[in-house]
N, C-alpha and C positions, 0 to 999 in steps of 0.2 A: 567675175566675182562668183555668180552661179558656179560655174567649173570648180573653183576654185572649194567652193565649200559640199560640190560632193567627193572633192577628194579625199578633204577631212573626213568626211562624215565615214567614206569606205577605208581608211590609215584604222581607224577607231575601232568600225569592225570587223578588221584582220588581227584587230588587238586583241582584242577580246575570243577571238578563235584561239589565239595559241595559248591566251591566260586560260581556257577554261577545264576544269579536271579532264582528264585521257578517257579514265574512268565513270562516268556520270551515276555509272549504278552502285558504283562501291558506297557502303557506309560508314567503313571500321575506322574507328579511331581505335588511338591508343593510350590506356589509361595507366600513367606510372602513379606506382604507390612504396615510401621507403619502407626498406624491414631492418631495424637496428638488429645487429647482431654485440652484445656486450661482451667488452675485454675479458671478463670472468669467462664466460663460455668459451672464447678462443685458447684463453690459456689453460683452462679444461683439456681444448683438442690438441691441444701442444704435449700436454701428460701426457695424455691417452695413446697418441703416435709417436712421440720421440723419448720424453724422459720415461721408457719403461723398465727401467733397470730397478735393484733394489735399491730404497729409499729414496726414488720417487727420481734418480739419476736418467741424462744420457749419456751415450759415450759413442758418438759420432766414430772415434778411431781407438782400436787396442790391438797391437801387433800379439802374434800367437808368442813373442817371446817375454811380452809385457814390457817394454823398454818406449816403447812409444805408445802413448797414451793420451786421451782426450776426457773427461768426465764436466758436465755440467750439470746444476741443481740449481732448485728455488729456481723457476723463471716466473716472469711476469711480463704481461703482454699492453700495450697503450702504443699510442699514436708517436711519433715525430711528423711532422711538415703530413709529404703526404707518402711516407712510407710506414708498414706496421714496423711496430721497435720489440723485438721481444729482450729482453735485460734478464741478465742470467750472472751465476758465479760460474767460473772456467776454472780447469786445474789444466795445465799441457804440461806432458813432459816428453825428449825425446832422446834416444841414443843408442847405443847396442852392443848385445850382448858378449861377455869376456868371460871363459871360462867359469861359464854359471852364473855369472852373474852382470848388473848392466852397468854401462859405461855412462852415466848422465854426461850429454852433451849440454842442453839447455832444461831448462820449466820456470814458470810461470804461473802465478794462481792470482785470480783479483776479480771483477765485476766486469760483464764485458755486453755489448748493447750489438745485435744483430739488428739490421735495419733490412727490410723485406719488402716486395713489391708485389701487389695484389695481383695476379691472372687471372682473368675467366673465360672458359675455354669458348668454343663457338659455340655448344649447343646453349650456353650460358645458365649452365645447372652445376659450375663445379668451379670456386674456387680453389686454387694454386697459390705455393709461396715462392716467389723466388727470391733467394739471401741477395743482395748487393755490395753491403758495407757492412764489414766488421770491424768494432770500434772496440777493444780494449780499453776500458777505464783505472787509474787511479783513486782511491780513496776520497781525493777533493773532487772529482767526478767529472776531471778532464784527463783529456785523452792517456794512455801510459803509454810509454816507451817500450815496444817488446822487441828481440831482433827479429831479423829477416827467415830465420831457419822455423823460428815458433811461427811467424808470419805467415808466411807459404803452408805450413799443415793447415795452421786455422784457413786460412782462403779455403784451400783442396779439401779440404774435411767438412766442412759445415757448410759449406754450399753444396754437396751433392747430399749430404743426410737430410738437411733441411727441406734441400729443393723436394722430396717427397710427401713432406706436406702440404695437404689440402684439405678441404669440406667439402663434400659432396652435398650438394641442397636437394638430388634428384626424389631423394625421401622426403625432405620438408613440402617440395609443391607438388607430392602426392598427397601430402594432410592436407595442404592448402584444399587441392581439388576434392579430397575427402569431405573437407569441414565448413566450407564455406557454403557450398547450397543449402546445406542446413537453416543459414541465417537469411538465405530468398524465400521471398510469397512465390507461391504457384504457378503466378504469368512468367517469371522468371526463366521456369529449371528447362523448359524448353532446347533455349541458348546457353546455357550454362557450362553445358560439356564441350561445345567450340570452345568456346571461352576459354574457359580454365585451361587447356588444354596446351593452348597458347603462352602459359608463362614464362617469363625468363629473367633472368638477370641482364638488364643493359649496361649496369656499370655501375663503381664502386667508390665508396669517398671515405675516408678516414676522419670520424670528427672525436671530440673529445668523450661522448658520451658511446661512441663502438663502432663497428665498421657499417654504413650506411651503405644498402644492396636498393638500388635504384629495379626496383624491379615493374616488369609492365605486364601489361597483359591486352592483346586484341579483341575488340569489344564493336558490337554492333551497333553502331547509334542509332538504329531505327528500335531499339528496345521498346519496353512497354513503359507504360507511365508509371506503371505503378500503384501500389493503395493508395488512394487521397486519402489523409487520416484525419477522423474528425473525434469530437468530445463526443466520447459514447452517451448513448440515452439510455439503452436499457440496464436492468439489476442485472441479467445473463451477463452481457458484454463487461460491465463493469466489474465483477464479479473474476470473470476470466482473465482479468487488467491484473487485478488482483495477488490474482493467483502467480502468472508472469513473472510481477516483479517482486513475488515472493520467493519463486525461484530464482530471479537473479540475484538476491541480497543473499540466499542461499549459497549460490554459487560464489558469492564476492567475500565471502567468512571462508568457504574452503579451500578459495586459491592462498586467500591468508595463512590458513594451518598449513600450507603448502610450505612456507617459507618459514615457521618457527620452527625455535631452535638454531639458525644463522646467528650470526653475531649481528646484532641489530641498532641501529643507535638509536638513542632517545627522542633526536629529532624526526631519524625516519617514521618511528615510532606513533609522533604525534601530528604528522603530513599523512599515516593512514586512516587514523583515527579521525582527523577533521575530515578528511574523502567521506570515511562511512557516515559518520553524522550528518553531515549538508546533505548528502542522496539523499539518509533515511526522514531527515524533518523535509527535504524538497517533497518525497512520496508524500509523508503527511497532510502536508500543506495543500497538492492535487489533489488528492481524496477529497478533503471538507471541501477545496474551491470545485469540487465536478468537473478537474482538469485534466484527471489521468488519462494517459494514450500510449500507444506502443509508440507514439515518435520521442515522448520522455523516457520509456524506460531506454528504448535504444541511445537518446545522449545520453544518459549516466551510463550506460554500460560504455561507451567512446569516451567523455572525459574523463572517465575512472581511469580507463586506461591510459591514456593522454598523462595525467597527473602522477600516474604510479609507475608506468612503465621502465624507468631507468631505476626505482627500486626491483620490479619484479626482477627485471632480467639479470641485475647484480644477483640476485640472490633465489631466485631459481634456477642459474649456470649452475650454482653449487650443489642445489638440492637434485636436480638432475643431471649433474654432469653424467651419469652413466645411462641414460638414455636421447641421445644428442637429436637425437630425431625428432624425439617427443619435445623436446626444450625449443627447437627451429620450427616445429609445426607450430608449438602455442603462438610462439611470437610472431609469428610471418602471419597466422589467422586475423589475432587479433593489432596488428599492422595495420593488416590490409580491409579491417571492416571501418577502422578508422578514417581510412582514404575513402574507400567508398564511400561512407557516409554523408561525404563533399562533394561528391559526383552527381549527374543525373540517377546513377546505381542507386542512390541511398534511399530513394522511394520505394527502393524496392525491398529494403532490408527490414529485417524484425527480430528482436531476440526473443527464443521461445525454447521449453524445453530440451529439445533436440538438440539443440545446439550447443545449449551449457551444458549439459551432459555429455556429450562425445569432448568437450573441451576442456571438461572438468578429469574424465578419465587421462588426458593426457598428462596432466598434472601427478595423477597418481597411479598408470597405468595395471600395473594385474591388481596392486592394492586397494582402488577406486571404489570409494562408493559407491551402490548401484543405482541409487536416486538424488536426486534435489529434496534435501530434508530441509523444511522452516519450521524450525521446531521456539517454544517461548521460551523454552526452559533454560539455566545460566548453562552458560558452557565454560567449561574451567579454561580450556586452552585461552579463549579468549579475556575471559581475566587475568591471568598470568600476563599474557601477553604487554596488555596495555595497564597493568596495576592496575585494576580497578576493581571494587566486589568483591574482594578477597577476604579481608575480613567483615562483612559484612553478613558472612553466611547464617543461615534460620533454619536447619536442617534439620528442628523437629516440627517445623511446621506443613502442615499438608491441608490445604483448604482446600476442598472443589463444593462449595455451595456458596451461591450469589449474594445470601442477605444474611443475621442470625435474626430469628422472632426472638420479640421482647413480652411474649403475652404465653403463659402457661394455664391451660383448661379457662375458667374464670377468672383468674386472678391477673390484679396489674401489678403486679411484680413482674423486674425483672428475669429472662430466662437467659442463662449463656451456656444449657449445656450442664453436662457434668465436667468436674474439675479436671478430669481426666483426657476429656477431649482436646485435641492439640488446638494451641492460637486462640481458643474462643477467652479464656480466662484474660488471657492479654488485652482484648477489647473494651473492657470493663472502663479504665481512665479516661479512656479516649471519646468516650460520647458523650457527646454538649447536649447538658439539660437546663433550660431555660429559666429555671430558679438556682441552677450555681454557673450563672456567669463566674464572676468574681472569683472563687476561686480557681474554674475552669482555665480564666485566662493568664492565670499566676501558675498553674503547672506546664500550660505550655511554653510560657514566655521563659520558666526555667529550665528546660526541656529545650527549647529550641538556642537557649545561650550555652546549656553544657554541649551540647553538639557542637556549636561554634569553636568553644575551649580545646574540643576533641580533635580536632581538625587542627587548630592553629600550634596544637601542641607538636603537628608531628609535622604539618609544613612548614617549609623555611618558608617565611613572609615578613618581608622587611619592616620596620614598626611602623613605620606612619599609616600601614595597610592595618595593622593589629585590631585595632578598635572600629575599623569599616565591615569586617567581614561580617558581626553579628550582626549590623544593621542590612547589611543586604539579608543574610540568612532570614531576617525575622519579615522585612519583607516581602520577601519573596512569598513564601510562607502565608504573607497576610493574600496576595492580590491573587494565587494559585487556588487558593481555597478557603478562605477568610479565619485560617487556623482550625481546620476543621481535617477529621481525616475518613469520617460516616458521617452517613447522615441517614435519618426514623424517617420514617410514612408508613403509615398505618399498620406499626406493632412489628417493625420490622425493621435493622440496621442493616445497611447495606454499605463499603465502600463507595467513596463519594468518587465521579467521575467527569471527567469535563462533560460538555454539552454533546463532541463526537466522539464518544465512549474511547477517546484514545489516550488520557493520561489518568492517574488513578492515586489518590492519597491528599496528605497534608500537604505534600512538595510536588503532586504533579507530575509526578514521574511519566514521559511517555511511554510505554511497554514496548509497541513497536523500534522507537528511538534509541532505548538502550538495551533491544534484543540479545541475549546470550548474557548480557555486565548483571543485568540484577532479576530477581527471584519473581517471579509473578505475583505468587500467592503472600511472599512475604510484602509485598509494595503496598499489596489489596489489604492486607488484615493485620501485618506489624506497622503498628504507628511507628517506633522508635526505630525501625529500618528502613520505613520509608522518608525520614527524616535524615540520618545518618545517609541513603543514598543522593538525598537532594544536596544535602552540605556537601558530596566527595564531586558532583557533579559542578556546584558552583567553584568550589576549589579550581579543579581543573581548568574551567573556565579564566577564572581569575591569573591563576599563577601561570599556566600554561600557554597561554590564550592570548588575554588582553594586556596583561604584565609584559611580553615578551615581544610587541610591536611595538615599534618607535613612536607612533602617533601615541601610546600612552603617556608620553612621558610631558608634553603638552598640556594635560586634560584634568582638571582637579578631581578630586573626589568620588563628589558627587555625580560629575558626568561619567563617572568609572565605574560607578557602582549601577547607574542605566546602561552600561552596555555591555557590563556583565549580564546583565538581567537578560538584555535581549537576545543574548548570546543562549541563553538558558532558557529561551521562546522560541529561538528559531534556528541554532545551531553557531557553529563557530563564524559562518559565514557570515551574520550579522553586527560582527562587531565593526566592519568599515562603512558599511550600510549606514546602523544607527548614527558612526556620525556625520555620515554625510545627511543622513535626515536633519540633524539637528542646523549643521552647518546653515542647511537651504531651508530650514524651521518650519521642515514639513514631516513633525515628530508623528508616529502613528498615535491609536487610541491605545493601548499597549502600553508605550511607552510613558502617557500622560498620565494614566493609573497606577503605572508602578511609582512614580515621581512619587505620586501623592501620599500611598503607603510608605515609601522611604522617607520622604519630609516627616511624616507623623511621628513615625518610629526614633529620626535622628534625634528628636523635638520631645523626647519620651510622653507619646501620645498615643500608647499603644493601646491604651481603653477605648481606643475608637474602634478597635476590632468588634467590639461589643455590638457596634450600626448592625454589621451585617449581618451577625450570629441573631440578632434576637427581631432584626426591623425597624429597630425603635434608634 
């Protein structure tokens, strides 16, 4: 038995000798990360190399006598199974020449589908096309019947013109290695240049969203840890957070102007717009909580991309198709900081100006801005873009003073200035003096239902919505600022503010939140624009928003009208939120206060505004 069991015990470990690495000191692993390359940018590189003829033609074959010919146009590039399909119209014709003139043997003209097979060579920096099957189509968009003589050119003609088709990626993972230590802390850059150095293509997959480049890279797993990122404490740090993911909201509006002017659809449209809004109220929300970190701004800068990415690359192939490098470098960057991100690598990443700017340039190369601007001011591009602010403009207004004094030399009279100064005249209606409630609250409450009017006149909103909108509007209205759009201390009117100086007026408007859509000065010192922008704001919400998910259609009213609300607190991403609060009736405080104003208002109880205004 003894004998017996140090047999085992030596079987065991001679096992463990041959199981153990060869290598003991190696560390490298290897980290794949995909890079979509979108159908638009292929059939870009399909222009670019084949159809160069005029009017955008190829022509695989034309004999010098002109009697045999090949012409094809209009292609378009997408998947079959697991070959690339490019679909083209064909014209063949073939036969020869007779005394000046040609003899038509055969032709054929109709829809025809090349099906192609991805290669990548050894160094694996350079996809290849090679043709397989050539499918002539019919009109019903099964196979056609061509003969054998058109047969045979098409084979011999389009497989060798074709087969010279490729993309060379050897410039894309030179941005790569260009662009990406930009986005490493310092214990990093060390390793950096093995690394990167390293990359390739291991292999390729066709899916419906573009050709998926399995690409890796060999990487030291004895790396460094990394920043441990904590909730900064000091104003400096904070401060510098600040500024970060000022430039990256900077940079996430310019990749935007990148792609206007595409043909854009409305949905896309309104899947960018909830992107920017959820960052920008998420940043909000850090801020007052003393949450901001570089490991937040780096996830919005990865889910933004994550979420938008098959709109970018549709539609920056076309804005850059004449720069293929620059279009392969953006995307393969920010690919592969998204993969990192998941990796042990990702402690080690941070977005910081260097980095949006060498990848903001590739966007608009000699044309490029030469900095990260965060500016407050509206930007037209971007109201055009998403309708919004457009007509809302205040173009004589220019306020840059914080408060207007209500006290002139001795006297309690009113001051607003001479008549001639811009915006200050406008003020006049709009401050609450405590001996005219009463009337006070009967020019807003008209004021705030013709805005309602204003809106419902020009949205389509189905009627049983008709008569809810004023009540959220007036609402809103009441719990944002108790109908209020200034407010006096000591002889002096000032735009009333939240408590972290971050939304501003009657309706609240956040400045940061709807950076570039609406006017600063106008929010601060036009009551009737800050109003007009809070109604186009709940709109949006409403029709665009919560009208247009299924779970509304469940939800009366009332509950519609809370999460519009919330939606108008905390961004589009609150609307599934709220009802899941409600659902598990773990409503916030937020939400119980808006109830209350809404019940009052539905209840025409709107003299209760008076509590807040006066105390009493």
């Amino acid at each position: 038995m003894v004998i017996t069991k140090w047999i085992i015990v030596f079987v065991i470990w001679c096992m463990g000798l041959l199981c153990w690495p060869m290598d003991s000191q190696s560390t490298t692993q290897i980290i794949h990360f995909p890079v979509v390359i979108d159908y638009s940018f292929i059939r870009s590189a399909f222009i670019q190399q084949a159809f160069t003829q005029p009017g955008g033609r190829a022509t695989p074959l034309n004999t010098k006598d002109g009697c045999t010919q090949i012409d094809l146009w209009d292609p378009k590039a997408g998947p079959e199974k697991s070959s690339l399909k490019l679909s083209s119209t064909m014209k063949i014709k073939t036969g020869f020449p007779i005394a000046g003139n040609c003899m038509q043997l055969a032709e054929w003209q109709g829809p025809i589908d090349i099906l192609q097979r991805i290669v990548v060579d050894e160094k694996g920096t350079k996809m290849a096309m090679q043709a397989m099957e050539f499918k002539p189509m019919g009109l019903d968009k099964t196979n056609a019947s061509v003969n054998k003589m058109l047969t045979d050119l098409i084979q011999s003609s389009l497989s060798s013109y074709f087969g010279k088709m490729s993309i060379d990626l050897t410039g894309t993972f030179k941005g790569l290695q260009d662009q990406l230590p930009n986005f490493f802390s310092t214990s990093y850059q060390s390793g950096l240049g093995a690394w990167l150095s390293s990359i390739r293509i291991n292999g390729t997959q066709l899916k419906p969203e573009g050709i998926v480049l399995d690409v890796i890279i060999d990487v030291d797993a004895a790396q460094p840890s990394g920043d441990v990122s904590k909730t900064p404490e000091s104003k400096t740090e904070i401060q510098r957070l600040i500024k970060t993911w000022e430039e990256w909201d900077a940079f996430s509006v310019y990749q935007l102007q990148a792609v206007m002017g595409q043909p854009v659809t409305d949905d896309e449209k309104d899947n960018v717009l909830e992107a920017l809004l959820d960052r920008r109220y998420e940043f909000v929300q850090a801020l007052e909580d003393g949450a901001l970190s570089q490991d937040l701004i780096l996830r919005q800068f990865t889910e933004n991309w994550q979420k938008l990415s098959d709109f970018y690359r549709k539609h920056l192939a076309q804005t850059l198709s004449n720069s293929p490098a620059d279009y392969l470098s953006f995307i393969a960057t920010s690919d592969a900081l998204v993969a990192l991100s998941k990796t042990g690598l990702g402690s080690g990443l941070n977005v910081n100006h260097d980095g949006l700017l060498k990848l903001m340039k590739l966007l608009g190369g000699t044309k490029a801005e030469t900095d990260l601007h965060y500016s407050p001011g509206v930007n037209r591009s971007l109201q055009t873009f998403f309708g919004l602010g457009q007509s809302l403009d205040d173009p004589e207004l220019s306020m840059n003073i914080s408060a207007i004094s209500l006290l002139k030399g001795d006297s309690e009279a009113p001051y607003y200035a001479d008549e001639s100064d811009s915006g200050l005249e406008q003020a006049k209606a709009w401050i609450f003096k405590k001996e005219n409630v009463v009337p006070y609250l009967s020019r807003i409450r008209l004021e705030l239902e013709w805005q309602s009017s204003e809106i419902l006149s020009k949205a389509k909103l189905d009627a049983k919505y008709q008569s809810l909108f004023p009540l959220i509007m007036q609402a809103t209205a009441w719990q944002e600022s108790c109908w209020r759009q200034f407010v006096e201390k000591q002889g002096k009117v000032s735009p009333i503010y939240s408590y972290n100086k971050s939304s501003v007026g009657m309706m609240q408007i956040n400045e940061r939140v709807w950076r570039g859509i609406y006017q600063p000065e106008s929010l601060q010192w036009n009551a009737r624009y800050n109003i007009r922008a809070g109604s186009e704001i709940l709109d949006l919400y409403m029709r665009k928003y919560a009208l247009r998910k299924p779970e509304s259609r469940n939800i009366s009213n009332d509950l519609l009208a809370m999460a519009v609300y919330a939606m108008y607190n905390g961004g589009p991403g609150q609307f599934k939120k709220f009802l899941a609060r409600t659902k598990n009736n773990t409503q916030q405080k937020t939400d119980k206060l808006f109830w209350e104003k809404y019940w009052w208002t539905k209840n025409n109880q709107v003299n209760k505004v008076s509590v807040c205004l006066t105390g009493k």
